[in-house]
N, CA, C and O atoms as a printed pandas DataFrame, in Angstrom:
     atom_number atom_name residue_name chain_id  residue_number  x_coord  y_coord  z_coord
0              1         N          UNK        A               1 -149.184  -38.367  -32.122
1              2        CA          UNK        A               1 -148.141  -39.111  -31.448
2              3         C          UNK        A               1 -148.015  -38.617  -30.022
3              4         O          UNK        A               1 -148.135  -37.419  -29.765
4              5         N          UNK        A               2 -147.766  -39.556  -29.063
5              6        CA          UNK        A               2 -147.813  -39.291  -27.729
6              7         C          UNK        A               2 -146.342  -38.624  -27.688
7              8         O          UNK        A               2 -145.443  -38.815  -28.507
8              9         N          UNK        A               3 -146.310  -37.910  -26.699
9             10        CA          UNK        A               3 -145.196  -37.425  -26.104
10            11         C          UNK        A               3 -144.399  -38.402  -25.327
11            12         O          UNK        A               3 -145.219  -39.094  -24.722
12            13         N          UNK        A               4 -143.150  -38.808  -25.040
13            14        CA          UNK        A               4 -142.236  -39.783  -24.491
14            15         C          UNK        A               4 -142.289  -39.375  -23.272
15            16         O          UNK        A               4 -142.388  -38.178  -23.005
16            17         N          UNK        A               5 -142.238  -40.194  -22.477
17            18        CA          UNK        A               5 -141.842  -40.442  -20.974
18            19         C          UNK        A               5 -140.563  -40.545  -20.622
19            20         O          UNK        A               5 -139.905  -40.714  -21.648
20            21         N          UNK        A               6 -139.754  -40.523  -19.487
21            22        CA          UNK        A               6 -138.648  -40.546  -19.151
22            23         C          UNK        A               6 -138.275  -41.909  -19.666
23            24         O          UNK        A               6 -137.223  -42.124  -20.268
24            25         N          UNK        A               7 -139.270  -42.902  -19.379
25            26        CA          UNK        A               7 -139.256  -44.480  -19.216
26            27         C          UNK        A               7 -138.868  -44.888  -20.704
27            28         O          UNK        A               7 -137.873  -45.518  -21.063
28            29         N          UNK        A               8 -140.172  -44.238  -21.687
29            30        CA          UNK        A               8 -139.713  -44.556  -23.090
30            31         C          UNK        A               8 -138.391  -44.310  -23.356
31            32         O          UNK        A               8 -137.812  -45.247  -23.906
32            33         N          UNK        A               9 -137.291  -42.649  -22.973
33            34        CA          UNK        A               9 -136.386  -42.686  -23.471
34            35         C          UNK        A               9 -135.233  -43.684  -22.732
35            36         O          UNK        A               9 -134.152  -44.038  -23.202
36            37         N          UNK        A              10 -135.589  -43.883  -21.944
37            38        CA          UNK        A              10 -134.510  -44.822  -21.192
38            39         C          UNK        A              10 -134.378  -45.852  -21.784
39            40         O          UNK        A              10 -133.241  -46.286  -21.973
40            41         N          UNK        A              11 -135.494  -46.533  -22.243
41            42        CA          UNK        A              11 -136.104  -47.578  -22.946
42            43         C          UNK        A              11 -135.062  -47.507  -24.231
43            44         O          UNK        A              11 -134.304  -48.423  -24.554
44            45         N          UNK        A              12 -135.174  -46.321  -24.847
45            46        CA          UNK        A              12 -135.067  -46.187  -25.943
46            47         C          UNK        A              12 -133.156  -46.339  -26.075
47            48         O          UNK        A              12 -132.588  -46.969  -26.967
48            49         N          UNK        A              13 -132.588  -45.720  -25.148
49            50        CA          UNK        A              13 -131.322  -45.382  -25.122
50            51         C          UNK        A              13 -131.124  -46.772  -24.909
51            52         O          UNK        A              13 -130.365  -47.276  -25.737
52            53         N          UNK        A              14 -131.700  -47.754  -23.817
53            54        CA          UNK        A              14 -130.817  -49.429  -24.132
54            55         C          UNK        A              14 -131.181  -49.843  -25.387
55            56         O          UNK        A              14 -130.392  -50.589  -25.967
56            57         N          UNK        A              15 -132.725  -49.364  -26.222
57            58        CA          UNK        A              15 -132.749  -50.629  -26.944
58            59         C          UNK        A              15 -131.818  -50.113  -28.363
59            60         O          UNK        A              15 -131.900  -50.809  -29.375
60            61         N          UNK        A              16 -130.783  -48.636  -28.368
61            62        CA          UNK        A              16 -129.826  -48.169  -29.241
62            63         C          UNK        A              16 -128.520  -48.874  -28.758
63            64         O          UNK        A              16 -127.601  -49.212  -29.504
64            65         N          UNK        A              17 -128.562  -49.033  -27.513
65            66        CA          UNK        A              17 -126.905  -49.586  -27.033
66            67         C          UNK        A              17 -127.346  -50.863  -26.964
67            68         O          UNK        A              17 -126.208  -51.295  -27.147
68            69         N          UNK        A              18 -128.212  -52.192  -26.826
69            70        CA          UNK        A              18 -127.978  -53.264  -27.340
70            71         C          UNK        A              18 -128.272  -53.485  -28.639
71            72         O          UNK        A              18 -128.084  -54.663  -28.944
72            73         N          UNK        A              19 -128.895  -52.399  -30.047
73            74        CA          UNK        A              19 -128.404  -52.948  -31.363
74            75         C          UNK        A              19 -126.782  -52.557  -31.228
75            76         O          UNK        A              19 -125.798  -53.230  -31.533
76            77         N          UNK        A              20 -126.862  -51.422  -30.743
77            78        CA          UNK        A              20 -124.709  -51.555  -31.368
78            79         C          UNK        A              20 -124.291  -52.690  -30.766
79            80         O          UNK        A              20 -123.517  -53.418  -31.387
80            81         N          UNK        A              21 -124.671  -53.003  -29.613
81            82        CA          UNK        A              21 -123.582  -54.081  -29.623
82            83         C          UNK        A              21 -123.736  -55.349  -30.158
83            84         O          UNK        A              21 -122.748  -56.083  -30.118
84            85         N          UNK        A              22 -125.093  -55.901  -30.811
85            86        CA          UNK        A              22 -125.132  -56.526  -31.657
86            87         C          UNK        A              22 -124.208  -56.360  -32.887
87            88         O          UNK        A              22 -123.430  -57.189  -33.359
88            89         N          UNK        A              23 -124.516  -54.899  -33.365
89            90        CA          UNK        A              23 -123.584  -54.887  -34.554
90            91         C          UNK        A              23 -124.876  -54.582  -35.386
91            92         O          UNK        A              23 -125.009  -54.854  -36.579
92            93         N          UNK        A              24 -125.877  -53.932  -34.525
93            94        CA          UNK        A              24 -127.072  -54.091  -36.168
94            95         C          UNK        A              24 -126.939  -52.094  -35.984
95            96         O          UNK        A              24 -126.287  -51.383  -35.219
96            97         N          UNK        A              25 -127.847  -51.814  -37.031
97            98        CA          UNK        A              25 -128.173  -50.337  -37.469
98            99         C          UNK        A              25 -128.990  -49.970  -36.776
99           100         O          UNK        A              25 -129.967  -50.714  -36.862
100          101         N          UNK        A              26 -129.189  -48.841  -35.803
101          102        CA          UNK        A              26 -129.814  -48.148  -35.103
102          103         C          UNK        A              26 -130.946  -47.197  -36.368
103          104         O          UNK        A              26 -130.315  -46.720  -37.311
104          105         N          UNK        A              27 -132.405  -46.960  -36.379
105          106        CA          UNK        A              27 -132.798  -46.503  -37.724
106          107         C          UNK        A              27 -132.352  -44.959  -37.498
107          108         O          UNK        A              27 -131.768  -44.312  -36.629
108          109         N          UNK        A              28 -132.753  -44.805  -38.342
109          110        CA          UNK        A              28 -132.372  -42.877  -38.127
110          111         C          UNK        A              28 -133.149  -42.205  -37.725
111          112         O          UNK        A              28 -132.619  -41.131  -37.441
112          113         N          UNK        A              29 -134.578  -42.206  -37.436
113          114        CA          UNK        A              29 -135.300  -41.494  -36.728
114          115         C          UNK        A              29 -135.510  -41.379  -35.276
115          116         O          UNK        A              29 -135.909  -40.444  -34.582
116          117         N          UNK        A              30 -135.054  -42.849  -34.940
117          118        CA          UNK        A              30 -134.769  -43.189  -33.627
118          119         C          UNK        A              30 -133.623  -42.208  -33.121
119          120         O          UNK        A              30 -133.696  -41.374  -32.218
120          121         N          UNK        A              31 -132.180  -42.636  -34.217
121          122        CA          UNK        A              31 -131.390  -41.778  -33.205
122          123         C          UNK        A              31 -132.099  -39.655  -33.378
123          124         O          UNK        A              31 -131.915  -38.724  -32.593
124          125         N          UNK        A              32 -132.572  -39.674  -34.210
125          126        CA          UNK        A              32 -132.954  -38.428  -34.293
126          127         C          UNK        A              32 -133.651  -37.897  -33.153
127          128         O          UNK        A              32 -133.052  -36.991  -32.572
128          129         N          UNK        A              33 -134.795  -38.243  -32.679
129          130        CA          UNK        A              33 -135.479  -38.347  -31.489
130          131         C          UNK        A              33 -134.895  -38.048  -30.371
131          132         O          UNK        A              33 -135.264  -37.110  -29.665
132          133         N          UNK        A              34 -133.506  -39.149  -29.982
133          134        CA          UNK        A              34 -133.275  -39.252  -28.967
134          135         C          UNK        A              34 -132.014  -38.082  -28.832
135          136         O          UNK        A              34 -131.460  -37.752  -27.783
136          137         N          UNK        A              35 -131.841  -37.763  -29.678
137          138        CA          UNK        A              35 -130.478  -36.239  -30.171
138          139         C          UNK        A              35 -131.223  -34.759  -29.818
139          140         O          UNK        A              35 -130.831  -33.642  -29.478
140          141         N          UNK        A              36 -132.685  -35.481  -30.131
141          142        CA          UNK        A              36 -133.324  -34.179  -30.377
142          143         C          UNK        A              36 -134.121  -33.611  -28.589
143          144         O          UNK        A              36 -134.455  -32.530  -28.104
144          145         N          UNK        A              37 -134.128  -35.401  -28.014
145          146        CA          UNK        A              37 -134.206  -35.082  -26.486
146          147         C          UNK        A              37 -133.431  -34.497  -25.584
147          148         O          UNK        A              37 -133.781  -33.808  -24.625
148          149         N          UNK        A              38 -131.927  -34.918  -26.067
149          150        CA          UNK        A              38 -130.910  -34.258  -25.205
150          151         C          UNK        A              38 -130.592  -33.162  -25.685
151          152         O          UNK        A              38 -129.542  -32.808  -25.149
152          153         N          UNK        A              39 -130.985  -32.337  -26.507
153          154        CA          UNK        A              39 -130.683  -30.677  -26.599
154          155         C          UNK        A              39 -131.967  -30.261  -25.479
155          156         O          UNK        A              39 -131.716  -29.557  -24.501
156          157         N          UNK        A              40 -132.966  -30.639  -25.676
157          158        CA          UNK        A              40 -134.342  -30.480  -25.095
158          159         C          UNK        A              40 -134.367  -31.192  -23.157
159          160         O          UNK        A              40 -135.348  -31.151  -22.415
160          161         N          UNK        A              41 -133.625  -31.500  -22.970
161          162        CA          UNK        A              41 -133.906  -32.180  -21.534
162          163         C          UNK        A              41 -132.754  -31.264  -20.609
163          164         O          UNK        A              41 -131.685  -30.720  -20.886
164          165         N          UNK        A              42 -133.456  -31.386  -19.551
165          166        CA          UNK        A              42 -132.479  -30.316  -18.382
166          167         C          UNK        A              42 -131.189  -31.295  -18.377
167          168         O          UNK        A              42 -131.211  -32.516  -18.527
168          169         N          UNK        A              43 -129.770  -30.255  -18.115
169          170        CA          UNK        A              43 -130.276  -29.047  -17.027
170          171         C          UNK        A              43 -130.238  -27.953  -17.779
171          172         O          UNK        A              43 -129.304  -27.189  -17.535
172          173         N          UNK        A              44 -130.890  -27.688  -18.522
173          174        CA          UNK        A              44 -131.074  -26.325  -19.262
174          175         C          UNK        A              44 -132.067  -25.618  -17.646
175          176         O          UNK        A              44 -133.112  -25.933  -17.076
176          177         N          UNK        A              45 -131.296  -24.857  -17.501
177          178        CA          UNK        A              45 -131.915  -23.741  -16.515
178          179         C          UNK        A              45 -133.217  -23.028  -17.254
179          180         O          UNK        A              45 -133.301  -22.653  -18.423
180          181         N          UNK        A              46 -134.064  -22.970  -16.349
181          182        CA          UNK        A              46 -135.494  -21.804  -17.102
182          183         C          UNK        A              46 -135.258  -20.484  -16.320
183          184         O          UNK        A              46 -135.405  -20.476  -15.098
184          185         N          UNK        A              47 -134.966  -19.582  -16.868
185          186        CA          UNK        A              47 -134.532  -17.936  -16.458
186          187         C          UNK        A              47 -135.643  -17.916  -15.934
187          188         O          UNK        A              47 -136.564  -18.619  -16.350
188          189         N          UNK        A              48 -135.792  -16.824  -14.579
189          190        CA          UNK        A              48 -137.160  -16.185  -14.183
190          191         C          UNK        A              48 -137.065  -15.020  -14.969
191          192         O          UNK        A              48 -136.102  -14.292  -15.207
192          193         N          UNK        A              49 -138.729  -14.959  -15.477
193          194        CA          UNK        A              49 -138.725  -14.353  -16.661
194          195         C          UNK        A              49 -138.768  -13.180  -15.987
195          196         O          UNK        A              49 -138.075  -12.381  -16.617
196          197         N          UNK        A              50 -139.398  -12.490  -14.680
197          198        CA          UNK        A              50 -139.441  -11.526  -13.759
198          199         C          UNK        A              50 -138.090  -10.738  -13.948
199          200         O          UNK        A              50 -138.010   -9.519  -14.094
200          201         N          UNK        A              51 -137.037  -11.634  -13.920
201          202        CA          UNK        A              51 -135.334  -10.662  -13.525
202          203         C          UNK        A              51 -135.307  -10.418  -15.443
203          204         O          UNK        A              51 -134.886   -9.264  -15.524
204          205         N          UNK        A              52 -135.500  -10.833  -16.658
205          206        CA          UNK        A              52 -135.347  -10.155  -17.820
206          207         C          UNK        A              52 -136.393   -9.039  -17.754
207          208         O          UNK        A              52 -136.269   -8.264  -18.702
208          209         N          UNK        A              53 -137.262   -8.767  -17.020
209          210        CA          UNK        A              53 -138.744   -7.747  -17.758
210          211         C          UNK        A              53 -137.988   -7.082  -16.703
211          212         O          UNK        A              53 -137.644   -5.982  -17.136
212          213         N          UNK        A              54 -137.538   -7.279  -15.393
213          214        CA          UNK        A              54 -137.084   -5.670  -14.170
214          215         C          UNK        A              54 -135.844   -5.251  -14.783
215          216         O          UNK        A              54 -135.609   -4.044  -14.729
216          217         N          UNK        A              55 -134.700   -6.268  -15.562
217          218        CA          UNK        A              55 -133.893   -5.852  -16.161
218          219         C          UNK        A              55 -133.878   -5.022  -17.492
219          220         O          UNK        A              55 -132.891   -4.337  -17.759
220          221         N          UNK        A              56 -134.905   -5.072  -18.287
221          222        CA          UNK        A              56 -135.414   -4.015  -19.840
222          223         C          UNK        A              56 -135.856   -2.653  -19.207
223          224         O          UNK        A              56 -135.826   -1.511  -19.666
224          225         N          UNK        A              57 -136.315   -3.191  -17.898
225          226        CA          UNK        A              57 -137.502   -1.793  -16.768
226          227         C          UNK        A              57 -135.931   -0.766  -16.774
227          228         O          UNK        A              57 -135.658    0.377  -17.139
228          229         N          UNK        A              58 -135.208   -1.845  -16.191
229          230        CA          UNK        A              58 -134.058   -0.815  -15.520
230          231         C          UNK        A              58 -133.547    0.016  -16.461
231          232         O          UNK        A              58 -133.452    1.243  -16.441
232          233         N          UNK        A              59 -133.188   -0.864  -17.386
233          234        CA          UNK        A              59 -132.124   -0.002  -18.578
234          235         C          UNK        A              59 -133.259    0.948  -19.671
235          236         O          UNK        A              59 -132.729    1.650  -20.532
236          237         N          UNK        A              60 -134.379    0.924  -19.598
237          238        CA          UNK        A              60 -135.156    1.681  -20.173
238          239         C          UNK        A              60 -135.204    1.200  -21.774
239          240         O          UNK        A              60 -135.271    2.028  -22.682
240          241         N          UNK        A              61 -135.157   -0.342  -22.023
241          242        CA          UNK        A              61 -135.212   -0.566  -23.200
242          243         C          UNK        A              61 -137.127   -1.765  -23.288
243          244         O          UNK        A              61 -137.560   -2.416  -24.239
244          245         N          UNK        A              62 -137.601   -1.605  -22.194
245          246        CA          UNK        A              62 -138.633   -2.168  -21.960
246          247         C          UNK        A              62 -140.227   -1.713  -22.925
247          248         O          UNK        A              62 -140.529   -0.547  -22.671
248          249         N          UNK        A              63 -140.875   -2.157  -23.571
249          250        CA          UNK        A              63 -141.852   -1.285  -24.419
250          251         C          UNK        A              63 -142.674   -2.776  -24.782
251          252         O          UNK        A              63 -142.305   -3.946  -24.882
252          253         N          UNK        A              64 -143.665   -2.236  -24.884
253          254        CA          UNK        A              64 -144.863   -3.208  -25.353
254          255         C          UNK        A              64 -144.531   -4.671  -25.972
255          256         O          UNK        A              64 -144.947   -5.786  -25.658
256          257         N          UNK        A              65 -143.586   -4.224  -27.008
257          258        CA          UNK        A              65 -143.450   -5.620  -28.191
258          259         C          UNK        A              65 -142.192   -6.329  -27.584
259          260         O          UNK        A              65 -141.897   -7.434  -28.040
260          261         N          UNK        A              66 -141.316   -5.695  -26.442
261          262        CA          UNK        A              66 -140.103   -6.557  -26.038
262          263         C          UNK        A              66 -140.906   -7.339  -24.817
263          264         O          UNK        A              66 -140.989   -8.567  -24.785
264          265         N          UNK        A              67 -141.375   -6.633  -24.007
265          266        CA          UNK        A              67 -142.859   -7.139  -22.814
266          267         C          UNK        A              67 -143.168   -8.495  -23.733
267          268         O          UNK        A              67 -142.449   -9.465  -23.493
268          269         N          UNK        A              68 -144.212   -8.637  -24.797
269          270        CA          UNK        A              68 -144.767   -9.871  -25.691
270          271         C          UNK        A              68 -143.198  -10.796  -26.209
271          272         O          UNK        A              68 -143.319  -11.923  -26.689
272          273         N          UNK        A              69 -142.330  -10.399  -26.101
273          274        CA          UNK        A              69 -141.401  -11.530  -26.420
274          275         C          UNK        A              69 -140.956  -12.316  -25.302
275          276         O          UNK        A              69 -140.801  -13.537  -25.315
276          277         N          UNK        A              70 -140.705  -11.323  -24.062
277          278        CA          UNK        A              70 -140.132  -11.947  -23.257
278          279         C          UNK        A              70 -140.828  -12.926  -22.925
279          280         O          UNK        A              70 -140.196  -13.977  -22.818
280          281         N          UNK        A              71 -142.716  -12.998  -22.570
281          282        CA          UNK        A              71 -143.504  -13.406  -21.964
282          283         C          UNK        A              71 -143.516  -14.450  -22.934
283          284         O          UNK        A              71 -143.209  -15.542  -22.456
284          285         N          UNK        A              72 -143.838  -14.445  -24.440
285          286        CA          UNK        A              72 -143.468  -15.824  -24.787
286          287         C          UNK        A              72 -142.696  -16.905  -25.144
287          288         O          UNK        A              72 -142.983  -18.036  -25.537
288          289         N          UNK        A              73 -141.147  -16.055  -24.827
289          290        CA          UNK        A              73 -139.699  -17.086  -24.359
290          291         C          UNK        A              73 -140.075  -17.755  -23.086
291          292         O          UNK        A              73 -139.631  -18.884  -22.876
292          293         N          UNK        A              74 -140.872  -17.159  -22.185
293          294        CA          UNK        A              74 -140.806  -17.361  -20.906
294          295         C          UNK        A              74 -141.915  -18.754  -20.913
295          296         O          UNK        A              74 -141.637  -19.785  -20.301
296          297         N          UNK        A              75 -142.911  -18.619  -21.533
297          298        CA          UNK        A              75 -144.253  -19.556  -21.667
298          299         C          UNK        A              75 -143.454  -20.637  -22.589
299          300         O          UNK        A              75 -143.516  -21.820  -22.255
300          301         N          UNK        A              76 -142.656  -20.237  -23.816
301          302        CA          UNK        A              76 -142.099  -21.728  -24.123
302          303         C          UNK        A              76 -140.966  -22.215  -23.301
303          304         O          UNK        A              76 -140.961  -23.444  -23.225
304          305         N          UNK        A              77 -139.954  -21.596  -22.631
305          306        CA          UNK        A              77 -139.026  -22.121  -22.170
306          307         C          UNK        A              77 -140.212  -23.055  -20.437
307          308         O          UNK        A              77 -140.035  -24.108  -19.824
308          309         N          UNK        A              78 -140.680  -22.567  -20.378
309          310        CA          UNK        A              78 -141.862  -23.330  -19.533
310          311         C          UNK        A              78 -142.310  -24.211  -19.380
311          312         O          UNK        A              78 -142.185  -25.026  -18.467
312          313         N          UNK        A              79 -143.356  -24.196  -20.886
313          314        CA          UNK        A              79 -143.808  -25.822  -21.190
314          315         C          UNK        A              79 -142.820  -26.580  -22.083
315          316         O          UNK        A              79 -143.231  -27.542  -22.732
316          317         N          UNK        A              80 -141.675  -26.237  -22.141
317          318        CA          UNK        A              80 -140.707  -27.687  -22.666
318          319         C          UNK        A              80 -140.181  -27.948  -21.356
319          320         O          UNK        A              80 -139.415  -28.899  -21.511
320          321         N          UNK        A              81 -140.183  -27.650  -20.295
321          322        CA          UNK        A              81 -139.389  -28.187  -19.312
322          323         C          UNK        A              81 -140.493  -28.546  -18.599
323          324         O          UNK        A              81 -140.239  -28.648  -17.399
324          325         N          UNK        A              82 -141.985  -28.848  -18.984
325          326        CA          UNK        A              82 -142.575  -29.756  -17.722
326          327         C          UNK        A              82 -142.802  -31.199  -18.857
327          328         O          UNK        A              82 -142.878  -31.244  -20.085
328          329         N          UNK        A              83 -142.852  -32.114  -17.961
329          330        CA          UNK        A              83 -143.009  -33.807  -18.889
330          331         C          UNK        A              83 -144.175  -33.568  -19.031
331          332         O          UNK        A              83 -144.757  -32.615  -18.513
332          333         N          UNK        A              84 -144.759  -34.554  -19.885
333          334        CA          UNK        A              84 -145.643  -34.638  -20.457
334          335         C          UNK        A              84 -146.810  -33.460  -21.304
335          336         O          UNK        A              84 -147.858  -33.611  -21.932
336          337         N          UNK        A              85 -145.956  -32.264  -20.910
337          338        CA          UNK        A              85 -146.457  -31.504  -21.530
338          339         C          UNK        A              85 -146.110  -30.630  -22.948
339          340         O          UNK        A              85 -144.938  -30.508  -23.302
340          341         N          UNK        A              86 -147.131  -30.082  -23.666
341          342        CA          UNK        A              86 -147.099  -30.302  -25.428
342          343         C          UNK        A              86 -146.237  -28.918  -25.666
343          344         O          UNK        A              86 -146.407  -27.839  -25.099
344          345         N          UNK        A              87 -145.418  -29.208  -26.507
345          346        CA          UNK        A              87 -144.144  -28.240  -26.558
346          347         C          UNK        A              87 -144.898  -27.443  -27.552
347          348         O          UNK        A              87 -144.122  -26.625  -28.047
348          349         N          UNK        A              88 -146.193  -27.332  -28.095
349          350        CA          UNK        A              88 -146.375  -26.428  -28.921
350          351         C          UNK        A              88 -147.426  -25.295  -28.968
351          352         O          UNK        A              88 -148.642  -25.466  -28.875
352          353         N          UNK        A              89 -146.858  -24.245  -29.110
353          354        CA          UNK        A              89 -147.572  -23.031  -28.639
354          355         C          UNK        A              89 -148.194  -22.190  -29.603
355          356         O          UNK        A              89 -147.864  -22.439  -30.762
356          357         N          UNK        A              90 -149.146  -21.097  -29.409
357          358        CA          UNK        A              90 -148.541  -20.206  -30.661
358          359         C          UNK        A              90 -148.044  -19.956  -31.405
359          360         O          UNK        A              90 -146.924  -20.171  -30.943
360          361         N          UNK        A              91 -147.785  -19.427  -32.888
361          362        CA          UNK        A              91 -146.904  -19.003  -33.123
362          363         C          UNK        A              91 -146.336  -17.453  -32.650
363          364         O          UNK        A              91 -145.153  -17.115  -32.602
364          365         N          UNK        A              92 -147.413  -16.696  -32.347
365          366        CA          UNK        A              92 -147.133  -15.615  -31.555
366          367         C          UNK        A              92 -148.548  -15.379  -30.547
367          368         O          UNK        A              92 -149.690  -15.802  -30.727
368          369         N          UNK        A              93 -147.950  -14.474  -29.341
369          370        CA          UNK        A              93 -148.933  -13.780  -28.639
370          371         C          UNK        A              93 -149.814  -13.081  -29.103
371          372         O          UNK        A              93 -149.741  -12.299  -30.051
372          373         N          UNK        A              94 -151.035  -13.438  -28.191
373          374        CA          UNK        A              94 -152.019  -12.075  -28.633
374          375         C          UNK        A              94 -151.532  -10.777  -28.293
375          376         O          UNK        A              94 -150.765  -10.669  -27.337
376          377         N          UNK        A              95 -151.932   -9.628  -29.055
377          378        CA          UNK        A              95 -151.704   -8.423  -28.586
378          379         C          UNK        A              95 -151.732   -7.691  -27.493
379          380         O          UNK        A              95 -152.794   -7.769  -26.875
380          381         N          UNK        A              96 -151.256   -7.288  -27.230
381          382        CA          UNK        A              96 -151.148   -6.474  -25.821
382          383         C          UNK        A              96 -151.278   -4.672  -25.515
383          384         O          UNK        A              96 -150.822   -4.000  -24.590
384          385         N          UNK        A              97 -152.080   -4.286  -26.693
385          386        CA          UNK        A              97 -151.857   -3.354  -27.058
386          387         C          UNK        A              97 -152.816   -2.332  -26.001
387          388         O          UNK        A              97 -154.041   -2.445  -25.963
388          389         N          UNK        A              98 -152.147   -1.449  -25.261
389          390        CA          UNK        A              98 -152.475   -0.182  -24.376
390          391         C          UNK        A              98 -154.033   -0.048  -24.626
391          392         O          UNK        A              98 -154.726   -0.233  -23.626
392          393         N          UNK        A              99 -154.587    0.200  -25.625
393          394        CA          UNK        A              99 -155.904    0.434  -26.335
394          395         C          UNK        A              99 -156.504   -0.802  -25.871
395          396         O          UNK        A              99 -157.514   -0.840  -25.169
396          397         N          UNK        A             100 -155.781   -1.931  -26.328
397          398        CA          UNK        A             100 -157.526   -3.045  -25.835
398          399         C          UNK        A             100 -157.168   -3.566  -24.345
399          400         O          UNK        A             100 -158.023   -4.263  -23.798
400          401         N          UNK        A             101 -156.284   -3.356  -23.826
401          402        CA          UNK        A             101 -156.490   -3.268  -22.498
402          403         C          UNK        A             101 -157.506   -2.150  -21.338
403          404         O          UNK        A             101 -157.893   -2.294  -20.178
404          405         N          UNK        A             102 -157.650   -1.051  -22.358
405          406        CA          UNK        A             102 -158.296    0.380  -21.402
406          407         C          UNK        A             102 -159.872   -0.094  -22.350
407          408         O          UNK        A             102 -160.799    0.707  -22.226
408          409         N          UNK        A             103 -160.116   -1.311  -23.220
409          410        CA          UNK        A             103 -161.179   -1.162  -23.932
410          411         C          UNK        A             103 -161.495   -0.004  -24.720
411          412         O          UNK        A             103 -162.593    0.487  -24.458
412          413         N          UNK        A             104 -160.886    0.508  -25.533
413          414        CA          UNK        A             104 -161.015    0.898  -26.761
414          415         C          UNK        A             104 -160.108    0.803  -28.142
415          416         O          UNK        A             104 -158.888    0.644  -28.106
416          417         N          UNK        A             105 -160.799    0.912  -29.246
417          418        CA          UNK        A             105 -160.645   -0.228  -30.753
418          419         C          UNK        A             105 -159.365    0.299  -30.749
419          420         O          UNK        A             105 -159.114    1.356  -30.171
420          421         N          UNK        A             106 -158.338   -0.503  -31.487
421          422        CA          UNK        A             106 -157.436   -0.239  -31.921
422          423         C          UNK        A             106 -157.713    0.984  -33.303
423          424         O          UNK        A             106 -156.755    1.419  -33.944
């Protein structure tokens, strides 16, 4: 399934407000969709992920596995806020582990 355009939901929001005012039933997946756009559509602000990783730096709660979370709050809060692009990621990051960065085995 394609991803919606601004156009589709606009689309979509008259063709829900002329069934009501017909008086007919809007289906339920439709309104689901379009419920499920407006939790999902700005202005949800995207944090710079930079001021959470200098802020863990500061307070000294910063370490490898909080580093891999932030970076992939930061990569999804990312690609849901560009259009047309696929909200689905990973389920987690690759490792980041000290060892396979200096090239040697875990």
């Amino acid at each position: 399934m394609a991803l919606l355009t601004n156009a589709d939901i606009a689309a979509a929001r008259n063709l829900v407000a002329a069934v009501g005012q017909a008086g007919g039933d809007v289906p339920q997946p439709l309104t689901n969709i379009l419920e499920a756009e407006a939790l999902l559509a700005p202005p949800h602000p995207i944090p710079n992920p930079a001021q959470a990783i200098v802020s863990c730096a500061a307070d000294g709660s910063l370490t490898e596995q909080r580093l891999d979370e932030l970076i992939e709050s930061a990569a999804r809060a990312q690609v849901i806020s560009f259009p047309g692009s696929s909200p689905q990621l990973p389920a987690s990051p690759p490792s980041r582990r000290r060892s396979a960065r200096k090239g040697t085995s875990h």
